[in-house]
TILUM-600232 format. One record per residue (C-alpha): z, x, y; residue number from 1. Coordinates in steps of 0.001 Angstrom, whole numbers, plus 500000, padded with zeros to 6 digits. Each point is the difference from the previous one (the first is absolute). Example, Ala and Ser with C-alpha at 12.3 -4.5 7.8 and 13.67 -1.06 7.14 Angstrom:
BEGIN
site up:507800	east:512300	north:495500	num:1
site up:499340	east:501370	north:503440	num:2
! end
This chain:
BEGIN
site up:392991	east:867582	north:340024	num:1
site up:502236	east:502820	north:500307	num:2
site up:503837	east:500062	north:499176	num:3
site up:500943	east:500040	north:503771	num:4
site up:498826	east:495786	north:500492	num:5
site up:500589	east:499236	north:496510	num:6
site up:503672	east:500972	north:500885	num:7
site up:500067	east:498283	north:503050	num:8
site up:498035	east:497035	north:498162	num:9
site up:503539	east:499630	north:497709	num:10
site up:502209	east:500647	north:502994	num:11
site up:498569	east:497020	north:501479	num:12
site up:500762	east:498371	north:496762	num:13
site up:503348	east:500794	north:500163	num:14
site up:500674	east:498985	north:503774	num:15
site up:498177	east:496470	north:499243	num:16
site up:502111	east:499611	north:496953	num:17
site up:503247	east:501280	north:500874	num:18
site up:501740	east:497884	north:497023	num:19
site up:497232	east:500303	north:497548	num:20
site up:500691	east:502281	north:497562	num:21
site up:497884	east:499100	north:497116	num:22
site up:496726	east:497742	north:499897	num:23
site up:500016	east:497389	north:497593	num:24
site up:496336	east:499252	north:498676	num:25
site up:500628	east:497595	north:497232	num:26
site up:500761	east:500279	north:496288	num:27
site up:502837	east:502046	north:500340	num:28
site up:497974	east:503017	north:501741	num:29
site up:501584	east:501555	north:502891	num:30
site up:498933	east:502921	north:502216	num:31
site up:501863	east:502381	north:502507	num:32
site up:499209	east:503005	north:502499	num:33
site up:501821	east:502821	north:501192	num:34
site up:499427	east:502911	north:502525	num:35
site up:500720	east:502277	north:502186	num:36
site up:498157	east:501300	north:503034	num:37
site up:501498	east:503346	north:501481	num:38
site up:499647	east:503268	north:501774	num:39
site up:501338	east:503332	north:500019	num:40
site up:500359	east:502376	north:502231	num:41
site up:500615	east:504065	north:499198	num:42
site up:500718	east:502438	north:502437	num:43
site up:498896	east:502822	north:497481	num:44
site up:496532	east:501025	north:499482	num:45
site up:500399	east:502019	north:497223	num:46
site up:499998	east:497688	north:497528	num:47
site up:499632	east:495997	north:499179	num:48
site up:502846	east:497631	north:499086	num:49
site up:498342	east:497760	north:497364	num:50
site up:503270	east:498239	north:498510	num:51
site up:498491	east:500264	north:496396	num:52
site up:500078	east:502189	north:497361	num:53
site up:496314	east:499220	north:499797	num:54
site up:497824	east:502945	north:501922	num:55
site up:498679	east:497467	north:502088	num:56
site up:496928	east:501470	north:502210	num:57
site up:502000	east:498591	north:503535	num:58
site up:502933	east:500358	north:501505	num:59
site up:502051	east:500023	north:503329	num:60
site up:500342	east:503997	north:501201	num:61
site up:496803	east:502144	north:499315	num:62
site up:497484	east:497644	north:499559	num:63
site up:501059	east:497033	north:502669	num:64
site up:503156	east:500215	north:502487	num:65
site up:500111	east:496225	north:499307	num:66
site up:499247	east:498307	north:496964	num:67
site up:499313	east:496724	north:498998	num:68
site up:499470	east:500827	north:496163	num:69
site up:503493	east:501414	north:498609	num:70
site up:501749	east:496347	north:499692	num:71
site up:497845	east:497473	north:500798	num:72
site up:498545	east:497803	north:496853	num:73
site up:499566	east:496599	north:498902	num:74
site up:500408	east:498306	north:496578	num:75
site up:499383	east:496304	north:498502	num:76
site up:501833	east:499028	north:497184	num:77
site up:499253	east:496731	north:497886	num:78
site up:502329	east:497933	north:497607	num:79
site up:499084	east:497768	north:496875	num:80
site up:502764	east:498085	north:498478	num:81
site up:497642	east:498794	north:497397	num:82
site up:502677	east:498505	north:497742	num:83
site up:503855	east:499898	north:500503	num:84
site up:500728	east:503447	north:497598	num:85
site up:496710	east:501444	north:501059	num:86
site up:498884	east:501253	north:503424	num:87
site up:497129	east:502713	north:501023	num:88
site up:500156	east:502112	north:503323	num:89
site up:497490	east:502839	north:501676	num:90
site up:500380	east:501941	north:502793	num:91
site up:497778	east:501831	north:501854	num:92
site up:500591	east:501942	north:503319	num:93
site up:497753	east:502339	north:502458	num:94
site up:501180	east:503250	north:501535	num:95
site up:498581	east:503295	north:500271	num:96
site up:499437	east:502064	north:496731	num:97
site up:498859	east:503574	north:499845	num:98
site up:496419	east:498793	north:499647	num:99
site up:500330	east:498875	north:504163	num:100
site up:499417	east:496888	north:498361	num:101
site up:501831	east:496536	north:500923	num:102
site up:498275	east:498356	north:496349	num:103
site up:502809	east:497739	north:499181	num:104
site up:502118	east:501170	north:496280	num:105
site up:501473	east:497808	north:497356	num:106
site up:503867	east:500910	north:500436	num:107
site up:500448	east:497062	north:497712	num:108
site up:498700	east:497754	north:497155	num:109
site up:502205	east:498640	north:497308	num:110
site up:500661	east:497105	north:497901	num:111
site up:504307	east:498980	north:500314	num:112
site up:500753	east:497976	north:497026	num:113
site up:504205	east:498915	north:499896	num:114
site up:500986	east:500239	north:496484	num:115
site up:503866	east:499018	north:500460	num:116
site up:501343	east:498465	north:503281	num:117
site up:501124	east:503345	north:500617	num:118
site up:497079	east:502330	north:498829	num:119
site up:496420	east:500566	north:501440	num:120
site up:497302	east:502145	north:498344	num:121
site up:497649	east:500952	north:502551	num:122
site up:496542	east:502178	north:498648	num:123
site up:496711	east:500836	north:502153	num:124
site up:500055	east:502120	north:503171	num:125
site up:503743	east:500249	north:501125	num:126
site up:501673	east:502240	north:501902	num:127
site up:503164	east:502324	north:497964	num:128
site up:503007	east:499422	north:501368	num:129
site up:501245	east:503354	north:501235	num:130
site up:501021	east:499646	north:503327	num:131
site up:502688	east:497387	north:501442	num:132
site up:497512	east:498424	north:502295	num:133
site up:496796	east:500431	north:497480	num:134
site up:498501	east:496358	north:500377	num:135
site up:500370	east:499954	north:503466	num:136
site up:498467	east:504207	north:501130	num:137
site up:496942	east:498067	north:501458	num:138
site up:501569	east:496531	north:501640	num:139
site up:501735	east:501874	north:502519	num:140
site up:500848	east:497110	north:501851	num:141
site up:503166	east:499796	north:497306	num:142
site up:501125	east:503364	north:501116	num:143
site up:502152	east:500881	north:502716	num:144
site up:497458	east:503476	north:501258	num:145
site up:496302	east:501160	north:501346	num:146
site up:500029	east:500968	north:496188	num:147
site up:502312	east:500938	north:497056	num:148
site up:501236	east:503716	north:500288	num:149
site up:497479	east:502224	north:498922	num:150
site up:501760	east:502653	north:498873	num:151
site up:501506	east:497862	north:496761	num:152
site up:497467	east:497255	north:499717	num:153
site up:496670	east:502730	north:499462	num:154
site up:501748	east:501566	north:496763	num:155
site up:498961	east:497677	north:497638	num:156
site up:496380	east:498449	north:501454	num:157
site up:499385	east:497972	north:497472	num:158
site up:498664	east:496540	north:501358	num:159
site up:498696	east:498206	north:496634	num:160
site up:499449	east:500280	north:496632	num:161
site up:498747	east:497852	north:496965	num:162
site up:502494	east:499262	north:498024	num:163
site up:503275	east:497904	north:499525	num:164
site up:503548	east:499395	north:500831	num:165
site up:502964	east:497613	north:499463	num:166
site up:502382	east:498488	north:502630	num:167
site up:503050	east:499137	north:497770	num:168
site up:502812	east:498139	north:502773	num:169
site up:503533	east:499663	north:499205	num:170
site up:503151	east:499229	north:501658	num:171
site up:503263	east:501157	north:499051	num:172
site up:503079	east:498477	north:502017	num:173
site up:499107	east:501039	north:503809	num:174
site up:497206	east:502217	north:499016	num:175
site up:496548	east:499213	north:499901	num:176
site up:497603	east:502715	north:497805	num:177
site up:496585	east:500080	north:499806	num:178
site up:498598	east:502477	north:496999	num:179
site up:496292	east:501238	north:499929	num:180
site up:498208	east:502152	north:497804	num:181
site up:496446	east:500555	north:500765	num:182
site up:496880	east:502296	north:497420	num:183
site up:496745	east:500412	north:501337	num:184
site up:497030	east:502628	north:501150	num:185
site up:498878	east:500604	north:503264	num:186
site up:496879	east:502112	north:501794	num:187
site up:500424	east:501132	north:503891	num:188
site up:498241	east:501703	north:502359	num:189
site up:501550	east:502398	north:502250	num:190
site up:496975	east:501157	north:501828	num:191
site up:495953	east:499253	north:499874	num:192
site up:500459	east:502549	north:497173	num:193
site up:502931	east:500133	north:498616	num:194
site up:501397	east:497453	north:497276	num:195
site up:503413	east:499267	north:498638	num:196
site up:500529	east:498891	north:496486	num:197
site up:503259	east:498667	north:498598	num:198
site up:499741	east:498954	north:496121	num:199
site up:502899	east:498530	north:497752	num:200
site up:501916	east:499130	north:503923	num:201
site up:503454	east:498591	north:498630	num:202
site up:503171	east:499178	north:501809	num:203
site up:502837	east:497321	north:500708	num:204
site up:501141	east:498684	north:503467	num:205
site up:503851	east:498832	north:500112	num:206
site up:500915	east:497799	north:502961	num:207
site up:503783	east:498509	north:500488	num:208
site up:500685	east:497808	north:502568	num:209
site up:503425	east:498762	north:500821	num:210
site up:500722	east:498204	north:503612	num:211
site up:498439	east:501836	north:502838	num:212
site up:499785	east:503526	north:498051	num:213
site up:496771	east:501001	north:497666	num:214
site up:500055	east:502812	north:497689	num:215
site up:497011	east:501607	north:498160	num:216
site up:498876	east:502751	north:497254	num:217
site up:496994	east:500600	north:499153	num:218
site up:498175	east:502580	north:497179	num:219
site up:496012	east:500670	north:499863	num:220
site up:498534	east:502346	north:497596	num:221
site up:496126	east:500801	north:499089	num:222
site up:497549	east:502597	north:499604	num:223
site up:498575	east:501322	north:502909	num:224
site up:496254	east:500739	north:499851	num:225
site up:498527	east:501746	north:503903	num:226
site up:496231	east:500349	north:499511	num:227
site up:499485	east:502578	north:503060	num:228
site up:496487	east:501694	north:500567	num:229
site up:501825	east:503360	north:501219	num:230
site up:502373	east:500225	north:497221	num:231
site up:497162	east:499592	north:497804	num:232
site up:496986	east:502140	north:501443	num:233
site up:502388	east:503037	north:501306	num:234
site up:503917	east:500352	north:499089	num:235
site up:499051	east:499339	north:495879	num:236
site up:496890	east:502302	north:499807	num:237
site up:501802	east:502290	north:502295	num:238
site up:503119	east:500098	north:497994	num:239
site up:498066	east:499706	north:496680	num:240
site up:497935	east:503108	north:501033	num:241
site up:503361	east:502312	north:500723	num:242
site up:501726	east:498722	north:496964	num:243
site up:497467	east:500810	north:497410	num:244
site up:498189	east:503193	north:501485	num:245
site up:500443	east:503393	north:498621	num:246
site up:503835	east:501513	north:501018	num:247
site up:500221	east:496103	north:501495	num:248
site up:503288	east:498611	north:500950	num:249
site up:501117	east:497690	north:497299	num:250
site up:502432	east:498345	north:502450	num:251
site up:497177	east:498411	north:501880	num:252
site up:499561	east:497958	north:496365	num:253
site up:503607	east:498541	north:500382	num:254
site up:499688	east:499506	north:503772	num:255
site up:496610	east:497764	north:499332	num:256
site up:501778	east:498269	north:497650	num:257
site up:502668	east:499144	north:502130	num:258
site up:498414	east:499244	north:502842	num:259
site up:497255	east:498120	north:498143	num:260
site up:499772	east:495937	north:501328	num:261
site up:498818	east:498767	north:497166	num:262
site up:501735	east:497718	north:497719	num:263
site up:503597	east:501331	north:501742	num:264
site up:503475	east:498107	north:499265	num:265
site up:501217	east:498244	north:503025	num:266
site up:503551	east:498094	north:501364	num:267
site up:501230	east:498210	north:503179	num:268
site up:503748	east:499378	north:499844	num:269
site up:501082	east:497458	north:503055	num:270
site up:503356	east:498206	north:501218	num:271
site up:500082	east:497683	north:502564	num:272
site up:502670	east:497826	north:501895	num:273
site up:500130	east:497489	north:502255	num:274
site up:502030	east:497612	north:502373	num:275
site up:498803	east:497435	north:502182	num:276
site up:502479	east:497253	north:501694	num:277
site up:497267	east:498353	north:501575	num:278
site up:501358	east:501808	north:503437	num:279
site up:499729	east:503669	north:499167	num:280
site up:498496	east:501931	north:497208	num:281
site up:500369	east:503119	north:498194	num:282
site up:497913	east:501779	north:497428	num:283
site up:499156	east:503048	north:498005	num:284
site up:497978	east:501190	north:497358	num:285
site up:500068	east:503748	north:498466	num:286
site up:497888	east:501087	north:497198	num:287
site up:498683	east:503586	north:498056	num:288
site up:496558	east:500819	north:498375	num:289
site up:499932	east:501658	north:496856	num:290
site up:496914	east:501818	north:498562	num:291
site up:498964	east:502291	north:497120	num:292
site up:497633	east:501810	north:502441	num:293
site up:501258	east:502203	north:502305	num:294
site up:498973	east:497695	north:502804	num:295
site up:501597	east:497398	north:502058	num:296
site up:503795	east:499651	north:498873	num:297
site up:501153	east:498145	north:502907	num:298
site up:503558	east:498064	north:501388	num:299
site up:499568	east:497998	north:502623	num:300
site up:501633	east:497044	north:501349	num:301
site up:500883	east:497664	north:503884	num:302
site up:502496	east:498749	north:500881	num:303
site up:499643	east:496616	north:502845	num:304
site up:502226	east:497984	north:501735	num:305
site up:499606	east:497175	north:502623	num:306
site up:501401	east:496759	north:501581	num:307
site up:498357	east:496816	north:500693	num:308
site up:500415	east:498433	north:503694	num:309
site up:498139	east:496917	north:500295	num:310
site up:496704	east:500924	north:500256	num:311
site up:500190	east:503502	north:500165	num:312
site up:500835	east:502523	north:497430	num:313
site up:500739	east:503591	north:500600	num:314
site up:500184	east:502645	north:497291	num:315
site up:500300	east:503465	north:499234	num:316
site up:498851	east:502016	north:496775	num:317
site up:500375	east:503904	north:498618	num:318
site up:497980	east:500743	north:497145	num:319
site up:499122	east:503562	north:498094	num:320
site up:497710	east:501348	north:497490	num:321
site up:501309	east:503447	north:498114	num:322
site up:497423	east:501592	north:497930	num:323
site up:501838	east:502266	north:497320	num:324
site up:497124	east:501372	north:498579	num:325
site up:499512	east:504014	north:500283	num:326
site up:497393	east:501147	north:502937	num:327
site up:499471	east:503332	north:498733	num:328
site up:499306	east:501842	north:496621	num:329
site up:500296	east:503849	north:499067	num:330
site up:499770	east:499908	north:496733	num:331
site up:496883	east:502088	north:498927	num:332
site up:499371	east:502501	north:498121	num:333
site up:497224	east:502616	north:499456	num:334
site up:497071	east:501083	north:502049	num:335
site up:499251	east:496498	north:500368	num:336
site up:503502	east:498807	north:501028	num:337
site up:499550	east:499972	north:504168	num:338
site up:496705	east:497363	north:499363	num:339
site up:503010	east:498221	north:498087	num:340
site up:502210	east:499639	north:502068	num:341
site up:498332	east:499294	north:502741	num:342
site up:498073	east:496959	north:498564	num:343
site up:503085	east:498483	north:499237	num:344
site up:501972	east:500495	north:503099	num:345
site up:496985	east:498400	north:501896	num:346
site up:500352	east:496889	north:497354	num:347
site up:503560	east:499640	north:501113	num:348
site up:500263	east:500664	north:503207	num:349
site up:497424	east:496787	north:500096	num:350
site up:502352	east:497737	north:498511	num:351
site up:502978	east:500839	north:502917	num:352
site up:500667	east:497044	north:501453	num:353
site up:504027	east:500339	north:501893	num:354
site up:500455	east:497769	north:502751	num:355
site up:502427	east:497372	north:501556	num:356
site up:499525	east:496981	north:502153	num:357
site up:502033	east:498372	north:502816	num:358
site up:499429	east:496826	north:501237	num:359
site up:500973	east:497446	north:502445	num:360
site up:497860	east:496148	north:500253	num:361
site up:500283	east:497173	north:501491	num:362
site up:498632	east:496488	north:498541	num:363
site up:499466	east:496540	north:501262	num:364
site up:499779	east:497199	north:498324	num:365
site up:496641	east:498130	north:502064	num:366
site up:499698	east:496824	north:497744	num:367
site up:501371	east:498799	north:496984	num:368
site up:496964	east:502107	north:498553	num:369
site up:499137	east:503154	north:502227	num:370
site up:502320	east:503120	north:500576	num:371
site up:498783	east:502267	north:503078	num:372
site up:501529	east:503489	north:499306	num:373
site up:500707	east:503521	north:501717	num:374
site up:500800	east:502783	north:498396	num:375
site up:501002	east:503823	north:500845	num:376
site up:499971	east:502445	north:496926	num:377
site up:500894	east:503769	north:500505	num:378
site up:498640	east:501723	north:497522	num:379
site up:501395	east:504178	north:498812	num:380
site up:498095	east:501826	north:497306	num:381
site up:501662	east:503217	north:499283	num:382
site up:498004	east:503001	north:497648	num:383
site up:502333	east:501554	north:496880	num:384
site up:501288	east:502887	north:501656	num:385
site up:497485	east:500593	north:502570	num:386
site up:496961	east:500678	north:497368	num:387
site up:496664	east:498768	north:501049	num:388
site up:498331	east:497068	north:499171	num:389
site up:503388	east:498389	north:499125	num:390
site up:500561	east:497881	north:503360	num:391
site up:497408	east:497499	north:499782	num:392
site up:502976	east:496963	north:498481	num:393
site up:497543	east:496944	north:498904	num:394
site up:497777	east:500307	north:502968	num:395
site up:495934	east:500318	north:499262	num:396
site up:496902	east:501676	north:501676	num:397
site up:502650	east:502487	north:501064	num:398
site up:498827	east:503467	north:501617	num:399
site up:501362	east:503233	north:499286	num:400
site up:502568	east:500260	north:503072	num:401
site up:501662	east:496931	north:498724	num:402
site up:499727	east:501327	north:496527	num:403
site up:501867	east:502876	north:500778	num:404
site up:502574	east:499179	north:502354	num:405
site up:502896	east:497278	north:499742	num:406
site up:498826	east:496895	north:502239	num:407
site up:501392	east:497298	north:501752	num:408
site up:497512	east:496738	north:500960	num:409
site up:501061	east:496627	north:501269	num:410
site up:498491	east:497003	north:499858	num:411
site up:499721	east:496890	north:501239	num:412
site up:499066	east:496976	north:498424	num:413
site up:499420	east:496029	north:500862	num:414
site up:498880	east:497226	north:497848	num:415
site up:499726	east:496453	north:499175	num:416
site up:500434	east:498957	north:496776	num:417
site up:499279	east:496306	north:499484	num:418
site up:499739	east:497600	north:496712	num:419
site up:498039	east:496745	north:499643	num:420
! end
């Protein structure tokens, strides 16, 4: 059975059980679905809008005008309160991964044990907190959009990892905090090929809530690990071979060590604020990537505001990536220096990645349990200074015209996100 009737298996679900959130089967076990079923439309060929930081094989633009594989997915979740202190949940949930595969993941699987009426200790599979709207990225039916703003919610993929974190909850006159500190390890993939590892993955998410405002900070560090076939079978040899041949360029040794993506110190940084009066919203996250590569020092951030009129709820949203990382290098020396230089601008001008997003939805409120949504996103990359291969922003599959040239796609999204 493909994903296509499975999904509209669980919308079915949801429409016969419009107040149903969560099945009770006995002995304190619960279970609960989620999804989403969407399309999107690009009016650019040149390249495919896959709304993941994962290089995921399909997308809307180059490889379909309409696709039906960039936001749809559909996740079960089931609940144990096996004592009253001690409770067990997993989570699994199906959408495309760079394999073209819909095999459904693990996002979750952890024991929650409350040591103090204020403190949990949760350890397993759990997702770091480093994002305002972390435990709900794939229950989109709790968010107001098609899908979170790309631009800020790709920096920091990171959708499990085995380890454990504390939810410490305190109030202090008007204000409500929740403190969070999460350690753990974690293993990606980012292509059919192409692996992310994140060891010693350490951070603490600060939430204050007082009335209809919410305010967040938030700190992840770990070391970066990016097992990559090319890196490994060309750009070291290559750079290996120039640095340590006769007359060689010895700079090639400190640019190979810099742009090495092994074992490589990494931070996200985020803010976030929020206010919601029930009637209108408004909310905003902003956050910067720090590495000791070379690669990928980012800021990014959105900004999204709306108003809720009965059943309907318009919105509007700007977000923006800014990649401060060099694109070029010039820096060699010797006979060898040219083969130098030019290895290393190719590296960088890979990791470019400037764009913005505009965008205007509309969604409706169907049943107590099923959002129908539209959405209109107009997309600008821009290149650093007109250089090639710079203007590609976070599309993939992109060709060498929309490398090379500053682009402008829209989009245009529907969905129905549903929970049972």
């Amino acid at each position: 059975m493909n994903i296509n009737k499975i999904l509209l298996l669980a919308l079915g679900a949801a429409i016969m059980l419009p107040n149903a959130y969560a099945l009770d089967l006995g002995h304190d076990v619960s279970i609960k679905g989620f999804g989403t079923a969407g399309l999107v439309y690009s009016d650019n060929n040149q390249a495919d809008f896959v709304a993941s930081s994962r290089l995921n094989p399909r997308g809307a633009g180059r490889t379909e005008n309409i696709s039906g594989v960039v936001d749809s997915k559909l996740g079960m979740q089931m609940d144990w309160q096996a004592t009253s202190r001690l409770s067990f949940t997993a989570q699994a949930v199906s959408k495309q991964d760079p394999n073209n595969s819909w095999v459904p993941e693990l996002q979750w699987a952890f024991a929650k044990f409350k040591i103090l009426p204020n403190l949990d200790i949760r350890a397993g599979r759990i997702r770091p907190a480093v994002y305002m709207l972390s435990d709900t990225l794939d229950v989109n039916y709790a968010n107001p959009w098609v899908r979170p703003p790309t631009e800020f919610y790709n920096q920091a993929p990171i959708s499990h990892m085995e380890g454990v974190d504390l939810l410490y909850r305190l109030q202090t006159g008007p204000v409500n905090w929740l403190l969070q500190p999460f350690y753990g390890n974690t293993q990606l993939s980012m292509t059919s090929h192409q692996t992310v590892t994140a060891k010693n993955l350490a951070g603490v998410n600060l939430v204050a809530t007082i009335n209809d405002f919410t305010f967040r900070a938030g700190y992840t560090y770990t070391n970066l690990s990016f097992n990559d076939p090319f890196f490994e079978g060309v750009v070291r040899p290559g750079m290996q071979s120039i640095c340590q041949a006769d007359y060689g360029d010895p700079v090639a040794c400190t640019q190979l060590a810099s742009l090495d993506p092994i074992n490589k110190m990494a931070s996200f940084a985020s803010i976030g604020a929020g206010w919601d009066n029930g009637n209108y919203f408004l909310t905003g996250e902003f956050g910067k990537i720090t590495t000791a590569s070379l690669l990928h020092e980012t800021l990014s951030g959105y900004i999204s505001a709306g108003g809720r009129f009965g059943k309907f709820t318009p919105y509007a949203t700007y977000s923006q990536i800014y990649n401060g990382s060099p694109t070029s290098f010039s820096g060699g020396s010797g006979p060898y220096g040219a083969y130098t230089n030019q290895i290393v601008t190719g590296i960088l001008t890979y990791d470019s990645m400037d764009q913005n997003t505009k965008t205007l939805g509309l969604r409706y409120d169907l049943f107590s349990n099923i959002a129908l949504k539209a959405q209109w996103d107009r997309i600008d990359t821009s290149t650093k200074n007109g250089q090639e291969n710079t203007g590609y922003g976070i599309f993939h599959h992109t060709t060498s015209s929309f490398n090379n040239g500053g682009n402008s796609v829209n989009l245009f999204s529907t969905s129905v996100d549903f929970i049972f």
